[in-house]
C-alpha positions as a LaTeX table, in Angstrom:
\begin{tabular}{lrrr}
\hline
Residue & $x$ (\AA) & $y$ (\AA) & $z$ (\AA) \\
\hline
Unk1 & 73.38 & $-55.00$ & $-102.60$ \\
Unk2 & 75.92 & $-57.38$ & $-104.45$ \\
Unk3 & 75.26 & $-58.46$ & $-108.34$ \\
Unk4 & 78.31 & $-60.80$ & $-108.66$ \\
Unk5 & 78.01 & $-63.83$ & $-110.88$ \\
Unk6 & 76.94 & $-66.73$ & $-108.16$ \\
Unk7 & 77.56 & $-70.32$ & $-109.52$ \\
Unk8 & 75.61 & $-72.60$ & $-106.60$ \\
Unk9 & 75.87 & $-76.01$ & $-105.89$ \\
Unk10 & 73.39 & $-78.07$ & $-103.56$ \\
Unk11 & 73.14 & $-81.67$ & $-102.88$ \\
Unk12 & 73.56 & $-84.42$ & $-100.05$ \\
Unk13 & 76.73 & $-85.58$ & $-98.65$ \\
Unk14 & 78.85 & $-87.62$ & $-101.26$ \\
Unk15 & 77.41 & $-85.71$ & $-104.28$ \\
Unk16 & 80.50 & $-84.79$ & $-105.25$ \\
Unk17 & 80.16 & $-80.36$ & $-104.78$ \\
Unk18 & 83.44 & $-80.03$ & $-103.75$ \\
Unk19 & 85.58 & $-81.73$ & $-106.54$ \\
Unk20 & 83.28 & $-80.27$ & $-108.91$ \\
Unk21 & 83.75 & $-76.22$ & $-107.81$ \\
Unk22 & 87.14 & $-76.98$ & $-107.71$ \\
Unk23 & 86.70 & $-78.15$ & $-111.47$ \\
Unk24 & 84.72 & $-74.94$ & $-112.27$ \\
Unk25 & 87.57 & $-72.97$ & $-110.57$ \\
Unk26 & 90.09 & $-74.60$ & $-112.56$ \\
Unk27 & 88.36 & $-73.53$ & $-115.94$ \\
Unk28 & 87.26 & $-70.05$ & $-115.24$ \\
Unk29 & 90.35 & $-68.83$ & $-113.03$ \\
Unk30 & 92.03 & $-67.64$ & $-116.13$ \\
Unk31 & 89.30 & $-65.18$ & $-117.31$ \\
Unk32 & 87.78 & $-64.48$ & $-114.23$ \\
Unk33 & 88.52 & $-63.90$ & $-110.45$ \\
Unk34 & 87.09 & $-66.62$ & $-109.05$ \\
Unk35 & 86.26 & $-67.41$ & $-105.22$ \\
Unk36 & 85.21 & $-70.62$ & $-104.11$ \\
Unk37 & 83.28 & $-70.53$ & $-100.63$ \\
Unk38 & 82.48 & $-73.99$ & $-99.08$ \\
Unk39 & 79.30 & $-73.06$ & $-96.84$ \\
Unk40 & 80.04 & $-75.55$ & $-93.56$ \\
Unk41 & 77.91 & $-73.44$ & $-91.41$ \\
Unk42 & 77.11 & $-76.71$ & $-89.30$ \\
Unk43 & 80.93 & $-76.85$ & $-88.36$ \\
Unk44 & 81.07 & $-73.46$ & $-87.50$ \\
Unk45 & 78.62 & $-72.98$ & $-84.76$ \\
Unk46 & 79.24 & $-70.07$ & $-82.29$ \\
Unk47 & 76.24 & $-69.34$ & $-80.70$ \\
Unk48 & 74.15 & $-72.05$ & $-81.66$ \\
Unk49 & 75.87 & $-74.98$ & $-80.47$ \\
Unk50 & 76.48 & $-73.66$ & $-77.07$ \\
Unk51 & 72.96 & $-73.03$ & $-76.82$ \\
Unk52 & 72.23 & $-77.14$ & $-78.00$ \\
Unk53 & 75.25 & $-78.16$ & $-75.13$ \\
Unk54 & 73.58 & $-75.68$ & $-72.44$ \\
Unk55 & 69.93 & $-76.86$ & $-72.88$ \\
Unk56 & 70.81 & $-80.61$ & $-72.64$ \\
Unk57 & 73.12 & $-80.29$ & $-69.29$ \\
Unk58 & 69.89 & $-78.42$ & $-67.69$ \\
Unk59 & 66.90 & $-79.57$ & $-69.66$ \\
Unk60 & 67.74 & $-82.69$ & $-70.14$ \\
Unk61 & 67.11 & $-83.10$ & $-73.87$ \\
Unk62 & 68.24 & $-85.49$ & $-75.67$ \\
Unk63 & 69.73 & $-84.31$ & $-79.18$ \\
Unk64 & 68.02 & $-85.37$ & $-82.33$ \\
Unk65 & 70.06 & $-88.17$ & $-84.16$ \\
Unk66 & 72.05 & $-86.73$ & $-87.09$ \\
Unk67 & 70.78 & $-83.28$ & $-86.86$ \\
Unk68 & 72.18 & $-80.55$ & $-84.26$ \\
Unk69 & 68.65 & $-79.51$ & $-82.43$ \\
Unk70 & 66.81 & $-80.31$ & $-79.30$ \\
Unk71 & 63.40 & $-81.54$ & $-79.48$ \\
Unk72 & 62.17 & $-79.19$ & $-77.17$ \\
Unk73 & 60.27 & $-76.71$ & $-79.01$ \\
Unk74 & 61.21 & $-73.34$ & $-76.79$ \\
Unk75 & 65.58 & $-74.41$ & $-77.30$ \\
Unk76 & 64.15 & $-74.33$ & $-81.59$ \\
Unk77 & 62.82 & $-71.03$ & $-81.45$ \\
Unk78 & 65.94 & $-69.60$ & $-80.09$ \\
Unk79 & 68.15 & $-72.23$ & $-81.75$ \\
Unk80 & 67.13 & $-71.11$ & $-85.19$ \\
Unk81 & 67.97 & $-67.35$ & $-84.85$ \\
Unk82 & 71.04 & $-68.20$ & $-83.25$ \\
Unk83 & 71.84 & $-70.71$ & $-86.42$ \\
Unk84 & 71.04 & $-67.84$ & $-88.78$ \\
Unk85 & 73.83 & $-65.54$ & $-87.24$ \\
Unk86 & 76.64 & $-68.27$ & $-87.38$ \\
Unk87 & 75.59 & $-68.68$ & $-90.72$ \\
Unk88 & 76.03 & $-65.04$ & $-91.63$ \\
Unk89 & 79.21 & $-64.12$ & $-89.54$ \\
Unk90 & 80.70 & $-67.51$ & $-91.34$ \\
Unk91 & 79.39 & $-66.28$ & $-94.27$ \\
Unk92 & 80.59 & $-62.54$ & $-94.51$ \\
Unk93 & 83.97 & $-63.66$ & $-92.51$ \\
Unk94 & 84.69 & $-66.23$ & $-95.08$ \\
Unk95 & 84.40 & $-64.03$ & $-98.19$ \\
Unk96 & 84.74 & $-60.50$ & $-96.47$ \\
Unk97 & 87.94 & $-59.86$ & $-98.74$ \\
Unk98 & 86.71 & $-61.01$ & $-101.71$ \\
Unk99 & 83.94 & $-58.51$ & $-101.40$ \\
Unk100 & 85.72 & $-55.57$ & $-100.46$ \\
Unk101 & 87.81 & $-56.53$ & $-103.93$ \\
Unk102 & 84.57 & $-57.20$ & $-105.79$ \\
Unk103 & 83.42 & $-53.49$ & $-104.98$ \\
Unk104 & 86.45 & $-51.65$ & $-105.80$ \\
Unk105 & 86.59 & $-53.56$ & $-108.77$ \\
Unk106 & 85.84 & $-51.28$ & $-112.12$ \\
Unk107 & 85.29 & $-54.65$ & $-114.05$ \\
Unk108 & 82.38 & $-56.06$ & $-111.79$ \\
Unk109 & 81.36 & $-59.14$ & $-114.23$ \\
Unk110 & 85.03 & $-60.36$ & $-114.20$ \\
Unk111 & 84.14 & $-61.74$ & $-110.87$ \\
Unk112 & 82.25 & $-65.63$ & $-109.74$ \\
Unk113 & 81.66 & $-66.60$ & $-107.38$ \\
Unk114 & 81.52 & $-70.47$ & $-106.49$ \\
Unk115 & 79.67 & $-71.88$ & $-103.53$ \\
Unk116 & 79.50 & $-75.23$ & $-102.79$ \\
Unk117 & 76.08 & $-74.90$ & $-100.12$ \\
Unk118 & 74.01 & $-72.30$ & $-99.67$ \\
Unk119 & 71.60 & $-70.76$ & $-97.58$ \\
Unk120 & 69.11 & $-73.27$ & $-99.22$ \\
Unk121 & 71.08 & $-75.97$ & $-97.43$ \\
Unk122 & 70.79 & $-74.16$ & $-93.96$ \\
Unk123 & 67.07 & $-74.14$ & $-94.95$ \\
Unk124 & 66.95 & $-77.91$ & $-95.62$ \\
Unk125 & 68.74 & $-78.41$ & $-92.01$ \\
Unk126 & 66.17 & $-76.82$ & $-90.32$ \\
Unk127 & 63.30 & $-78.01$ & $-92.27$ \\
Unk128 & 64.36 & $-81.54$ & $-91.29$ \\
Unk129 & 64.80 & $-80.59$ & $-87.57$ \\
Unk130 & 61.64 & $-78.68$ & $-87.19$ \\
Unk131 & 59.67 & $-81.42$ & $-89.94$ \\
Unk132 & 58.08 & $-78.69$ & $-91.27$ \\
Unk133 & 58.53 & $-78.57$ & $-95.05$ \\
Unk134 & 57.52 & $-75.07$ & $-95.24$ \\
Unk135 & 60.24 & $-73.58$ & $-93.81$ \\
Unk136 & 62.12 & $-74.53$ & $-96.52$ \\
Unk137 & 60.25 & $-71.51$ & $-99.71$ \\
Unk138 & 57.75 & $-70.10$ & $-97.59$ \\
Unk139 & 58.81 & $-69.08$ & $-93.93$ \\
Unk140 & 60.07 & $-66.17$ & $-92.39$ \\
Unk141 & 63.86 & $-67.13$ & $-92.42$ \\
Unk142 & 63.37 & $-67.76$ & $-96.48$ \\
Unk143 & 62.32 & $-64.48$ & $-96.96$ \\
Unk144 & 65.07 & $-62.86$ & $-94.34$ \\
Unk145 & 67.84 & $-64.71$ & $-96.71$ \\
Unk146 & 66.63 & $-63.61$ & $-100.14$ \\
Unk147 & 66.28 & $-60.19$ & $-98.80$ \\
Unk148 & 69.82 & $-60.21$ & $-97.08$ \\
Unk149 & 72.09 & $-62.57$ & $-99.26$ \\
Unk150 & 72.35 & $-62.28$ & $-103.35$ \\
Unk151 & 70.63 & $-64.22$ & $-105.40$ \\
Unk152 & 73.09 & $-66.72$ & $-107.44$ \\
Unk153 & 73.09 & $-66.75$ & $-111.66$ \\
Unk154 & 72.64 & $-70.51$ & $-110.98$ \\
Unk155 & 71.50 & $-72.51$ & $-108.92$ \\
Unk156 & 72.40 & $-76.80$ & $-109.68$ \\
Unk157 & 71.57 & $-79.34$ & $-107.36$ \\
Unk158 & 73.37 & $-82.54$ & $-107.60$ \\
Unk159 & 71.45 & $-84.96$ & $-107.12$ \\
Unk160 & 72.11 & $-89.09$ & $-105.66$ \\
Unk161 & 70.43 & $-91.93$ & $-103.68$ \\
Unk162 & 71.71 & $-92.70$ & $-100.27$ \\
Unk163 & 73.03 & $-95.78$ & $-101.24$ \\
Unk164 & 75.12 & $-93.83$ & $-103.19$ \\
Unk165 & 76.03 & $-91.30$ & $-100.24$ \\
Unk166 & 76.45 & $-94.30$ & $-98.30$ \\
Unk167 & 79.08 & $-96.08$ & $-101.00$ \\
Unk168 & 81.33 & $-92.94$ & $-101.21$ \\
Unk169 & 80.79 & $-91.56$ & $-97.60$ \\
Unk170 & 81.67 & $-94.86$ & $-95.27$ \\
Unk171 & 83.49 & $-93.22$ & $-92.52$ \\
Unk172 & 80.53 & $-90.70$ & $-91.86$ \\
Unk173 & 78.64 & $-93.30$ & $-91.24$ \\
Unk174 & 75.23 & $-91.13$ & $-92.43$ \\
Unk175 & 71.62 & $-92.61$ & $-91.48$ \\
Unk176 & 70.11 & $-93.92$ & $-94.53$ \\
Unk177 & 66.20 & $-92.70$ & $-93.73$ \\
Unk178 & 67.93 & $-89.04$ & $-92.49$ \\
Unk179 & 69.88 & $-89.03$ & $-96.43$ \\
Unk180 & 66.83 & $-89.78$ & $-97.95$ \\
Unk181 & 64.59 & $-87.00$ & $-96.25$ \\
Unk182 & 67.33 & $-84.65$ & $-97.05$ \\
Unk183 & 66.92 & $-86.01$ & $-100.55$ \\
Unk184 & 63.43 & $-85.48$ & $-101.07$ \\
Unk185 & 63.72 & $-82.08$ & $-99.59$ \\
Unk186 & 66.30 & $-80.67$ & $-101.87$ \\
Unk187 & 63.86 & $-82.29$ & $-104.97$ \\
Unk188 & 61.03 & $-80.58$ & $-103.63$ \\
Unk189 & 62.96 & $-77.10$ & $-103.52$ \\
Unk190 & 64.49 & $-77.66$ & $-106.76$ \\
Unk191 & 60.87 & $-77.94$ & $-107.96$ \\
Unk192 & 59.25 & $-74.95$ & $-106.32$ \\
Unk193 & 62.04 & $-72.35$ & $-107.31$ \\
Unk194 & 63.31 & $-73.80$ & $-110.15$ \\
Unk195 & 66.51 & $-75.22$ & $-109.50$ \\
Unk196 & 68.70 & $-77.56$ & $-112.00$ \\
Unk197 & 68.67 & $-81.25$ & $-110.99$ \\
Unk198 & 71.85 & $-83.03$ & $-112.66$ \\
Unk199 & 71.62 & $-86.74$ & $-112.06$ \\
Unk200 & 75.75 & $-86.82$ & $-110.23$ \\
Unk201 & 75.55 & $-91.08$ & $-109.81$ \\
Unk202 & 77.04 & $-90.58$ & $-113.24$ \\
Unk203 & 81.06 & $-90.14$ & $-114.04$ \\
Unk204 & 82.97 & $-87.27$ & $-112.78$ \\
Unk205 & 83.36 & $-86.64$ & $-117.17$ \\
Unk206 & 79.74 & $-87.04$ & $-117.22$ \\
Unk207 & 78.82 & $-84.49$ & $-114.58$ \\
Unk208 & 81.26 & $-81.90$ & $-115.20$ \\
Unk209 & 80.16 & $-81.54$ & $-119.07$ \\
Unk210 & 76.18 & $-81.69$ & $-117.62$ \\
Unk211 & 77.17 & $-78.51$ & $-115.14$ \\
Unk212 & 79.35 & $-76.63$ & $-117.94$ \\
Unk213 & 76.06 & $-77.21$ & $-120.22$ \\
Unk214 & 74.00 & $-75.36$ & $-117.75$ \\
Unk215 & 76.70 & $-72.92$ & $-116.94$ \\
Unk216 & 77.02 & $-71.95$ & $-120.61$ \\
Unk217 & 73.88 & $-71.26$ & $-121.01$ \\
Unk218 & 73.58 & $-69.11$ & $-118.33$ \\
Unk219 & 76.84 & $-67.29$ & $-119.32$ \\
Unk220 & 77.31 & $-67.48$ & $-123.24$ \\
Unk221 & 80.17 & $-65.48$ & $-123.34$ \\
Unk222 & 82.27 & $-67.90$ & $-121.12$ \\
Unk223 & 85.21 & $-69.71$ & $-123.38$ \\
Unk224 & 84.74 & $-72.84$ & $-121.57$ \\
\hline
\end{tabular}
């Protein structure tokens, strides 16, 4: 329904996606109309984190360390439903203008879109909740999000270690063994669908010229 350029960038906490779309912005805002979307769907939580805060007063559950979802397995099969429609009002609300100006557009490829997360991440999230790897390329919810949402141009994951995520995120104060699952997970995706892996423990130089590479090729016509 929308074929807009999508530049996507995955990765852990501390990976650096956020100071790097900002430095894809800066190079492509003067030939393009860029937007730059930072996917926090597990700060924006409407119906799903009621749900969590309802089932622990009367269930009793106890919340799953670093992850927002009960262990009980009836609270999950509502939960996720409920996490896939704050995802998609957060989604359409964040960028709802930018769409509207992408379809009255006459000049449809002067428009990129940036994301920094995806619905891969939401994917990861509840792959790591529910420990069930294939959620993440071969479930139901998969298939509902590449039918609903477009598919980006391309798709880079930047990837570190958790001592890393642990170095530049202190305050967060992130579970090593939870960073490293997430780690593994994203690898494992990147592998099955084909995403680009660019190693980000490197310099902020260093990176940014390894994404441009990959975003050149993928747009030759870009002067960047």
């Amino acid at each position: 329904w929308i074929c807009i350029n999508i530049i996507c960038l995955l990765g852990v906490d501390g990976s650096g996606k956020s100071s790097k779309v900002k430095e894809i912005k800066k190079l492509l805002k003067n030939d393009f109309t860029v937007k730059v979307s930072h996917i926090h769907v597990t700060v924006f939580r409407l119906f799903s984190f009621p749900l969590l805060k309802f089932s622990n007063i009367i269930l009793k559950n106890k919340i799953e360390a670093n992850h927002p979802c009960t262990t009980n397995n009836a609270v999950k099969k509502i939960w996720v439903w409920l996490y896939l429609l704050d995802f998609l009002i957060y989604f359409i609300g964040d960028n709802i203008f930018f769409i509207l100006k992408y379809f009255f557009s006459g000049n449809k490829n002067k428009f990129i879109w940036i994301l920094d997360r995806y619905y891969f991440d939401g994917l990861i999230d509840i792959s790591c909740a529910f420990k069930d790897d294939s959620i993440i390329t071969s479930g139901y919810l998969y298939k509902i999000f590449q039918f609903i949402l477009p598919k980006p141009m391309i798709t880079i994951l930047l990837d570190i270690t958790p001592e890393i995520t642990k170095i530049r995120k202190p305050e967060e104060q992130l579970n090593y063994e939870y960073i490293d699952l997430r780690r593994t997970k994203y690898l494992r995706l990147a592998k099955l669908i084909g995403i680009n892996v660019v190693d980000a423990t490197s310099s902020f130089s260093s990176v940014t010229k390894s994404l441009l590479k990959l975003i050149r090729k993928e747009l030759p016509k870009l002067s960047i």
